[in-house]
TILO-122124 format. One record per residue (C-alpha): x, z, y negated. Coordinates in steps of 0.1 Angstrom, whole numbers, padded with zeros to 4 digits, always signed. Each point is the difference from the previous one (the first is absolute). Layout:
XZY ...
//
This chain:
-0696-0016+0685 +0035+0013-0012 -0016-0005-0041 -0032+0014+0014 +0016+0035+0010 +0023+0002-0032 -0031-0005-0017 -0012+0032+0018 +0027+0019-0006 +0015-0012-0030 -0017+0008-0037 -0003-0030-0032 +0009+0013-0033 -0036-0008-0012 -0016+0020+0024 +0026+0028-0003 -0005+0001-0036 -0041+0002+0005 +0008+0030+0025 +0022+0014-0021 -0026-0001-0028 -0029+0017+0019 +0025+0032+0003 -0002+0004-0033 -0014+0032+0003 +0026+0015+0019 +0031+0000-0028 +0026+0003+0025 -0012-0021+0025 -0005-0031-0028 +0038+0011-0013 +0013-0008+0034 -0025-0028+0007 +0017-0014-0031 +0034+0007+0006 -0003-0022+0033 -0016-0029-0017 +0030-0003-0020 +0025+0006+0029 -0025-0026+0017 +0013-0026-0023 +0035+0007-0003 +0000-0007+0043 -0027-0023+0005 +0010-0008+0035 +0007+0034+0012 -0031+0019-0010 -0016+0025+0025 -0017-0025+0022 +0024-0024+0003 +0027+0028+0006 +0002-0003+0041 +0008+0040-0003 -0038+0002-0010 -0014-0015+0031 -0026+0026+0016 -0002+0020-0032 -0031+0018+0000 +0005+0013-0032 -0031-0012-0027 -0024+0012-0028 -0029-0013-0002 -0019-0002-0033 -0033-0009-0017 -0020+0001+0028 -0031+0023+0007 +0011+0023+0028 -0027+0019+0024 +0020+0026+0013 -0026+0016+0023 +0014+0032-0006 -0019+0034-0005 -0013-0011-0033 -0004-0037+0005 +0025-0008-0027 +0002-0028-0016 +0036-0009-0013 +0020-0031-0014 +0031+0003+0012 +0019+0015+0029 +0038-0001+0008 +0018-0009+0035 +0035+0012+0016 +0010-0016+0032 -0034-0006+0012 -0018+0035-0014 -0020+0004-0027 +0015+0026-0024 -0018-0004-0031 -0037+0000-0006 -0010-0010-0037 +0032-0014-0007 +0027-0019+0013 +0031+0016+0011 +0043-0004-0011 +0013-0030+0020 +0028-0006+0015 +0019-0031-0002 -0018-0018+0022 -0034+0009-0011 -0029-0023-0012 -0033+0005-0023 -0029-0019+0009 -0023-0009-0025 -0037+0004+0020 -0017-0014-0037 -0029+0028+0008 -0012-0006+0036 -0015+0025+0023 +0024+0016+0023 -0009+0020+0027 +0014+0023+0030 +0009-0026+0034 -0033-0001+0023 +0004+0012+0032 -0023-0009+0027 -0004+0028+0024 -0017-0023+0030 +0008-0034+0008 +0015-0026+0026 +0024-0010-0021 +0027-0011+0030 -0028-0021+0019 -0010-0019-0032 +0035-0010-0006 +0004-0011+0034 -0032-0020-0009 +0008-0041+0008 +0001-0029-0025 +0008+0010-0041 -0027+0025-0004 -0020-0007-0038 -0012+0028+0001 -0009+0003-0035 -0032-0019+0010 -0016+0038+0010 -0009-0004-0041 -0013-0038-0003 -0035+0000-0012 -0010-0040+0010 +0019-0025+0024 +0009-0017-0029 +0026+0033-0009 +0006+0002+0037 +0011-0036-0002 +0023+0001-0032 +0016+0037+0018 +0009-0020+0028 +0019-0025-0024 +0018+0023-0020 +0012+0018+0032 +0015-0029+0013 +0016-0003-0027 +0011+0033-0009 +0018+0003+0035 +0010-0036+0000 -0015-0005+0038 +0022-0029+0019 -0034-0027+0008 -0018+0006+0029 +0003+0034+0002 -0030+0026+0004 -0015+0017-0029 -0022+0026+0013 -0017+0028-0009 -0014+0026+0031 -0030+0023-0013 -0006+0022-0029 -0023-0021-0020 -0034-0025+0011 -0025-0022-0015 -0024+0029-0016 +0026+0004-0025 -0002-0043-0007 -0025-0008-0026 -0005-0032+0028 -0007+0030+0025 +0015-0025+0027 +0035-0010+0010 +0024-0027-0011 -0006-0031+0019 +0028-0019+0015 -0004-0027-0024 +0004+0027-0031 +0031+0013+0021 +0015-0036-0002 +0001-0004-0029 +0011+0036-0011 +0027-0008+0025 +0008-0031+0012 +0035+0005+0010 -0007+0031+0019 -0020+0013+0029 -0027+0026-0011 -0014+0025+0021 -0022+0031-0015 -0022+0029+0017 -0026+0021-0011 -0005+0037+0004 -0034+0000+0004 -0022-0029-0015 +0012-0037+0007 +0027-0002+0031 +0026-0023-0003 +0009-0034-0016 +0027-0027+0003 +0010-0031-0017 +0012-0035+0017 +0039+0011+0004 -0017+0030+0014 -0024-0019+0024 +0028-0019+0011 +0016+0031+0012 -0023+0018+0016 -0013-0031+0020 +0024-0012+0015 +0011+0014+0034 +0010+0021+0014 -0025+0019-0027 -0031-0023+0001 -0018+0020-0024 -0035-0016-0011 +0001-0001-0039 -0037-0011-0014 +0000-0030-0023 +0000+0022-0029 +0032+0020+0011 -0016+0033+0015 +0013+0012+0037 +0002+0030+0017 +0023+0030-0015 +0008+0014+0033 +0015-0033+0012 +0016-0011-0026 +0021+0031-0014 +0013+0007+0035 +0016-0035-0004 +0013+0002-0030 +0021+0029+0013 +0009-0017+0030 +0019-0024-0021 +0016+0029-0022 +0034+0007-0002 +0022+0032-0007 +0010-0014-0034 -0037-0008-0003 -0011+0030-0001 +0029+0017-0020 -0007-0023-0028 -0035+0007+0002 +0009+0037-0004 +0023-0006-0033 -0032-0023-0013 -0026+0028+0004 +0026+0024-0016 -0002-0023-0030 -0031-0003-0001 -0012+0032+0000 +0027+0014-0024 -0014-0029-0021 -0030+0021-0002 +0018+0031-0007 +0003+0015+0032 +0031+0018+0007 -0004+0021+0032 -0024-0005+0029 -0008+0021+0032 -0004-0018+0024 -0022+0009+0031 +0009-0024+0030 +0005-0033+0008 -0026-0004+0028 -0008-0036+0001 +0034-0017-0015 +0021-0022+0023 +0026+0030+0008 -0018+0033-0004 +0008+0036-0001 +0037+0009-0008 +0011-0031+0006 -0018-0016-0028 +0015+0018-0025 +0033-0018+0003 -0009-0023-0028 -0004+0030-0026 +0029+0017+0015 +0024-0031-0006 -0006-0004-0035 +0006+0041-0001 +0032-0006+0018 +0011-0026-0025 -0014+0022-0031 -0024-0024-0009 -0032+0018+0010 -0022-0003-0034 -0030+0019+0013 +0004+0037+0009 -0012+0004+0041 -0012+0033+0014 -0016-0004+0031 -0024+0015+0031 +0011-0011+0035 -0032-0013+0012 -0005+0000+0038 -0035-0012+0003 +0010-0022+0035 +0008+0031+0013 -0032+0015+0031 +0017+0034-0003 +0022+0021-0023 +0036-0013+0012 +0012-0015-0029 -0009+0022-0024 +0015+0024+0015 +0032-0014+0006 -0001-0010-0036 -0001+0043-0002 +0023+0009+0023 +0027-0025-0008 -0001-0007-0034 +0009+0015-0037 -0032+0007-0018 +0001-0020-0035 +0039-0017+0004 +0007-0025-0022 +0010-0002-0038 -0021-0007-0031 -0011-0037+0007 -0005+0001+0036 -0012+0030+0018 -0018+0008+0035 -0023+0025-0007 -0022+0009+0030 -0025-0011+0026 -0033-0016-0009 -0026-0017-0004 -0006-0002+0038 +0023+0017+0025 -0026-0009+0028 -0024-0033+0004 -0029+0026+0003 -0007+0016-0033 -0019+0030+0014 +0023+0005+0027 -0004+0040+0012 +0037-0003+0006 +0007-0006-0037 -0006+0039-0008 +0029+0009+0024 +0021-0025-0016 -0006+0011-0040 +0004+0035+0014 +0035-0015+0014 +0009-0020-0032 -0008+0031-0020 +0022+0022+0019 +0033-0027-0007 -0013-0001-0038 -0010-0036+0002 -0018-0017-0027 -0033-0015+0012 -0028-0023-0013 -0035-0011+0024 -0018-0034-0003 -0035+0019-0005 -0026-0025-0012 -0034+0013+0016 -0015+0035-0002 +0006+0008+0039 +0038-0012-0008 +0002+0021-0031 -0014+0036+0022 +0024-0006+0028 +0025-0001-0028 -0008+0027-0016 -0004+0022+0026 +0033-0015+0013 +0016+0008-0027 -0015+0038-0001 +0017+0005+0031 +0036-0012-0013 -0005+0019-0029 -0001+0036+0023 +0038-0015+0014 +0019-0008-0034 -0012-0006-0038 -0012-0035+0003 -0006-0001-0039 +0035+0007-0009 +0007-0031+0024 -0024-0022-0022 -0019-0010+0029 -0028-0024-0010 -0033-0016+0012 -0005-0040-0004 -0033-0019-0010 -0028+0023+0003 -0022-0022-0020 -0031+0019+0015 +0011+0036+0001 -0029+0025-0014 +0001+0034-0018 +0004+0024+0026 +0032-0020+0009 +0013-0005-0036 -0002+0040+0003 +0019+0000+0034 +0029-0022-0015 +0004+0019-0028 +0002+0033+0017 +0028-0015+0024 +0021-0010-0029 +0005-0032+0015 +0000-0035-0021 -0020-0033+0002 +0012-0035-0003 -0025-0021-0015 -0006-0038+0000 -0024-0023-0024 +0003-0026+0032 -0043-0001-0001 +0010-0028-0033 -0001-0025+0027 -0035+0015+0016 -0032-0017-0002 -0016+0031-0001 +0028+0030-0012 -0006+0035+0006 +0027+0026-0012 +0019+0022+0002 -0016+0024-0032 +0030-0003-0020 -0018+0025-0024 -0007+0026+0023 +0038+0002+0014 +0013-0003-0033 -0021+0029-0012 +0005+0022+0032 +0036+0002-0012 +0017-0010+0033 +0030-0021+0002 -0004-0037-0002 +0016-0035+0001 -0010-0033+0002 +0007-0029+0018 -0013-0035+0013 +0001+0000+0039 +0008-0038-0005 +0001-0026+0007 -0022-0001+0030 -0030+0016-0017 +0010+0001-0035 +0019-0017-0026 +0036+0011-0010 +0000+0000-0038 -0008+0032-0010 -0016-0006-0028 -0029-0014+0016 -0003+0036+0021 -0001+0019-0034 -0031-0026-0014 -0017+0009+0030 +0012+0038-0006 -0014-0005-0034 -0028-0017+0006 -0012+0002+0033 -0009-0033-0003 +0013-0026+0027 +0014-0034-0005 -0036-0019-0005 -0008+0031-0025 -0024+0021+0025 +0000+0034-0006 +0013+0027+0030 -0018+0024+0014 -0006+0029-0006 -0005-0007-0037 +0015+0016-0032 +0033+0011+0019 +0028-0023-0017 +0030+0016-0022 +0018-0006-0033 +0030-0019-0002 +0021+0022-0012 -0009+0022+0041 +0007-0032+0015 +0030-0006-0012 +0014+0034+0006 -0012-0001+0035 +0023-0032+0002 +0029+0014-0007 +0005+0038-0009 -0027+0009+0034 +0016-0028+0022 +0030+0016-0006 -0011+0033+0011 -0011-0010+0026 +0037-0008+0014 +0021+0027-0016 +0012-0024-0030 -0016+0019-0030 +0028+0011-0014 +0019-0028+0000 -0028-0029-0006 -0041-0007-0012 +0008+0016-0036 +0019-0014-0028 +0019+0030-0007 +0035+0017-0004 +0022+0001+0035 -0021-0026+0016 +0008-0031+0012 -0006-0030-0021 -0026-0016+0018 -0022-0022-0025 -0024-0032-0008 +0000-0013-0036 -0039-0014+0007 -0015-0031-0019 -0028+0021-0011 -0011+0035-0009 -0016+0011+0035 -0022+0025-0021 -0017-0027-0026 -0003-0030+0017 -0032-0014+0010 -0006+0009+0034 +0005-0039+0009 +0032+0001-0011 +0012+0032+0016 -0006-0018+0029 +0030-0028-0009 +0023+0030-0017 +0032-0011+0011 +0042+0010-0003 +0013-0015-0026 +0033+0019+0009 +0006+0026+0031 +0029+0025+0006 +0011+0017+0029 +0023+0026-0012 +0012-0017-0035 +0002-0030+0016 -0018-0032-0001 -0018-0012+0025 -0028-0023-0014 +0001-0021-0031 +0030+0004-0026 +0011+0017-0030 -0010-0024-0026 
//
């Protein structure tokens, strides 16, 4: 491990010379990139990353790659320039100090951190087992099979521990259109206990470790000779047997994972559902903050959705800061649900309330009677304070209609959108074109992993596209957007939409160096392979937090 992180931090003379070499269009910058070289090999064992004075630096250029800044004009650039953790040149890199490192990125695609505005982040990483959830992209068992394997061994599981994998993908996206039999989980897994659950088409599965487990009292779950059993049983057990540590390092594994996919800060909307729920449950995220190893930024909507009245919300009001926190984690207002009745007539009074203590708010609104109550809601809030300066927001509204696209737009307000109808047998929305072209704020997001899959890459095919995971088109037809407005509603609208705009979803001067070096070009791959676009190497802040400099 000790090799592994000088590797990280450290630079080889070959590969400094090769960086130094792409600079060569910058005179002064190749003058000093050669002047180090040589100093490099006068003190071999004391260059900058070996130099203990240089741990943390967050001081980098990086060079030859093909940077989508997402700015105004949509430039294009191949080289930008970092100072402890900002980005400070764009087109270029920038003087370094001595503990500064070029990284040669040998022309790959680099692109602003993707935010996602809605998802349940906290209650996926309290998820049990060692989650594979890469599986949301497997196109036959056979893939499923071989993800399992490389899992195991990418996380080095101890034998006989669960590998798992709760919702956000099913068997319409298998060319088998079935799930894995507990045979075909054996012997993906023989060492291990396997237990996966659909959203949507299939239910659940497990393998003989698994059986074994769930059988036995006091569980006594029946498991079907080919490994299927009932989700509702069998997930409730597997949390009975979870521990705090459990569930901490199932936190730090979905960080990884999802910074894998170039993720770098989620919002998270509750944790309804998880083993510890509501404020509790975000110890685990708040411990690796604590410790400053929190890889993913976290802004977040306390969700009080158990709630039969208005209590907690308003507590949350009355007795709390509005947006406290720092850059990577952040509380940022109340939301989804502040009530276990959507349509509540009590909610008006208490929008009207949160309005009037300049709270940030964002509604679950999925159906068109949800999205007029909210509206009209929200009309009434808006006569007590300016609820658009506030960036309050709308969620779902995969149905809403003209009139109400009109009515949005008029209150200033934003919507968070999801592309969680990828898992649907038969997806409907939300007009992605329509929004886009009404000009009102946007973001997107997953809602997993419930109802959708995580990776967001997935949620911008289906933006795309329209097309769910067994190809059928959405409806209403004709309504899918470029690449170029998906990605910008992944980063530069999600960050609007929680007061981070200045400091994050652009790669420009002043902002925070928030990136994903990507395996592909999202803009000219095949729309197959924009679906397995991957991190080849994430930052949070100059610093690396997926993959290494090499």
């Amino acid at each position: 491990m000790a090799r592994k992180n000088l590797k990280q931090r450290g630079l080889s003379r070959r590969r400094f010379m090769q960086s130094a070499a792409a600079m060569a269009a910058s005179g002064t910058l190749l003058a000093r990139a050669a002047r180090a070289a040589r100093e490099h090999d006068s003190r071999e064992d004391h260059s900058r990353g070996h130099d203990p004075e240089c741990e943390g630096s967050r001081d980098l250029n990086l060079v030859n790659g093909r940077f989508l800044t997402l700015d105004a004009h949509n430039s294009v650039v191949s080289a930008i320039g970092i100072r402890d953790g900002r980005i400070v040149e764009v087109g270029r890199g920038a003087a370094l100090g001595p503990c500064g490192r070029i990284i040669n990125l040998k022309g790959a695609t680099v692109i602003p951190g993707l935010i996602d505005s809605h998802v349940h982040f906290i209650r996926c990483g309290q998820n049990p087992g060692h989650e594979v959830r890469i599986i949301e992209t497997a196109a036959s068992v056979g893939e499923l099979q071989q993800m399992i394997g490389a899992r195991i061994r990418e996380l080095d599981v101890p034998a006989g521990e669960f590998i798992t994998c709760v919702g956000g993908w099913n068997i319409n996206g298998l060319a088998e259109k079935r799930l894995p039999t507990l045979p075909e989980l054996d012997a993906a897994a023989p060492n291990h206990a396997v237990y996966l659950s659909t959203t949507g088409a299939g239910g659940a599965v497990t393998n003989s470790l698994g059986k074994n487990f769930f059988t036995t009292p006091p569980r006594n779950i029946v498991v079907s000779p080919n490994g299927t059993l009932s989700a509702n049983q069998a997930f409730p057990a597997l949390q009975a047997v979870q521990t705090d540590a459990d569930r901490q390092r199932g936190t730090a594994e979905a960080i990884d994972f999802a910074v894998s996919l170039g993720l770098t800060m989620v919002t998270d909307m509750g944790t309804q559902g998880a083993a510890v729920e509501y404020v509790d449950g975000y110890k685990y995220m708040m411990n690796l903050w604590r410790a400053g190893d929190l890889k993913i930024r976290l802004r977040s909507f306390l969700n009080s959705s158990f709630d039969t009245g208005f209590a907690a919300a308003q507590s949350v009001v009355t007795y709390s800061f509005p947006r406290h926190g720092d850059d990577v984690f952040r509380s940022n207002g109340i939301g989804e649900r502040v009530n276990n009745n959507t349509t509540n007539p009590s909610y008006v009074d208490l929008v009207k309330f949160a309005a009037s203590k300049g709270w940030m708010v964002t509604q679950h609104s999925l159906n068109l009677t949800e999205i007029s109550f909210h509206i009209a809601a929200y009309q009434e809030a808006k006569k007590i304070a300016p609820i658009d300066k506030l960036r309050w927001t709308l969620d779902h509204v995969n149905p809403i209609t003209d009139d109400q696209i009109a009515a949005v737009k008029d209150l200033g307000i934003g919507l968070r959108l999801q592309g969680w109808n990828y898992t649907s047998a038969a997806p409907s929305g939300p007009p992605w074109r329509k929004l886009v072209d009404a000009g009102i704020p946007l973001s997107a997001g997953t809602d997993s992993t419930n109802v959708g899959p995580l990776n967001p890459w997935l949620m911008m095919y289906y933006m795309t596209t329209m097309k769910n995971n067994s190809g059928v088109a959405a409806a209403p037809a004709n309504l899918q957007i470029t690449r170029l407005e998906a990605l910008r509603m992944y980063t530069l609208g999600s960050a609007f939409h929680s007061f981070d705009e200045d400091k994050l979803g652009s790669i420009e001067p002043g902002k925070l160096a928030d990136l994903a070096v990507l395996s592909d070009d999202p803009l000219s791959v095949s729309d197959d392979k924009l679906k397995r676009l991957r991190s080849v190497l994430t930052l949070q802040a100059g610093r690396i937090v997926h993959g290494e400099d090499d």
